[in-house]
C-alpha positions in Angstrom: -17.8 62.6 10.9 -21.7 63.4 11.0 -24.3 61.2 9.2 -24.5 63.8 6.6 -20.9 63.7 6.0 -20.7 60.0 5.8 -23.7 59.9 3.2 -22.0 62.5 0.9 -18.7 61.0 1.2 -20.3 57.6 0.7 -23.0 58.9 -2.4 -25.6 57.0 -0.7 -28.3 57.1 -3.1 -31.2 59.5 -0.9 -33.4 61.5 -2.5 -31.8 64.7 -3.9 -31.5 67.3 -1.6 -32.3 65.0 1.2 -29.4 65.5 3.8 -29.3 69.0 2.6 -32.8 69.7 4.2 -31.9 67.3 6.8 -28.9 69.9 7.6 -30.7 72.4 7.1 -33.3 71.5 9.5 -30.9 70.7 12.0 -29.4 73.9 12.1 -32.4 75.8 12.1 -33.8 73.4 15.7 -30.4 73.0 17.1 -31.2 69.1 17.0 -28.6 66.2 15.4 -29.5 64.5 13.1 -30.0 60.3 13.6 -27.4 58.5 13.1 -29.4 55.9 11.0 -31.7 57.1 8.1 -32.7 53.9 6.6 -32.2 50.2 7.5 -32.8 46.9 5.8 -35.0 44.5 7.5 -34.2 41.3 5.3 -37.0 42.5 2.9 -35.6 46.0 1.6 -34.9 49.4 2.6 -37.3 51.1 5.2 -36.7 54.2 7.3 -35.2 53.3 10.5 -37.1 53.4 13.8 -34.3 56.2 14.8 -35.8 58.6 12.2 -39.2 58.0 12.7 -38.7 58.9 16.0 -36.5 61.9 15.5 -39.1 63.0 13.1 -42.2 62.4 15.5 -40.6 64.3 18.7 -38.9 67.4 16.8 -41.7 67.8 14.2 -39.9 67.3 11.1 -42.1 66.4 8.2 -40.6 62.9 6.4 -42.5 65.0 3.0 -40.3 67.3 3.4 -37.2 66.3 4.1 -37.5 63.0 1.7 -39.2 64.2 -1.0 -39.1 68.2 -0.7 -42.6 68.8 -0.4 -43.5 71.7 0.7 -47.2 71.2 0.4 -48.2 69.3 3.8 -46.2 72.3 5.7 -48.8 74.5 4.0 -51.6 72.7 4.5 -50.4 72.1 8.2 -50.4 75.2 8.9 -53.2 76.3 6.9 -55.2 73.8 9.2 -53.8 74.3 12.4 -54.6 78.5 11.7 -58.1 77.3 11.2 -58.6 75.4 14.1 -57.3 77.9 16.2 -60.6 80.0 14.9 -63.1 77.3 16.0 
């Protein structure tokens, strides 16, 4: 059973739509998904080193996929478009 699978089997309490762009994401890069989202450190929740990392080496935006904001992907590329003017 995938992580996604577990977490809507499970109704872990993400965001809405979370896993869904997290699927969706992972289908579109051909990557899987970490296996650990969110861990407790004895203080509260806090994404997990795993996802940071996943997110950091295949580019996915944690605005994005946690929250659904498509805004920073716009104004990423936005930026990156004008830079490549410079």
């Amino acid at each position: 059973m995938t992580i996604i699978e577990r977490v809507r089997a499970n109704n872990t309490p993400y965001p809405a739509g979370m896993m869904d762009r997290m699927a969706l994401f992972a289908e579109w890069t051909g990557t899987t998904p970490p296996e650990t989202i969110l861990e407790d450190q004895g203080d509260g929740w806090t994404f997990s080193t795993e996802f940071l990392t996943f997110c950091a080496l295949n580019g996915m935006s944690i605005d994005w996929v946690w929250l659904g904001d498509e805004k920073s992907l716009v104004l990423e590329a936005h930026n990156a478009a004008l830079r490549g003017r410079a």
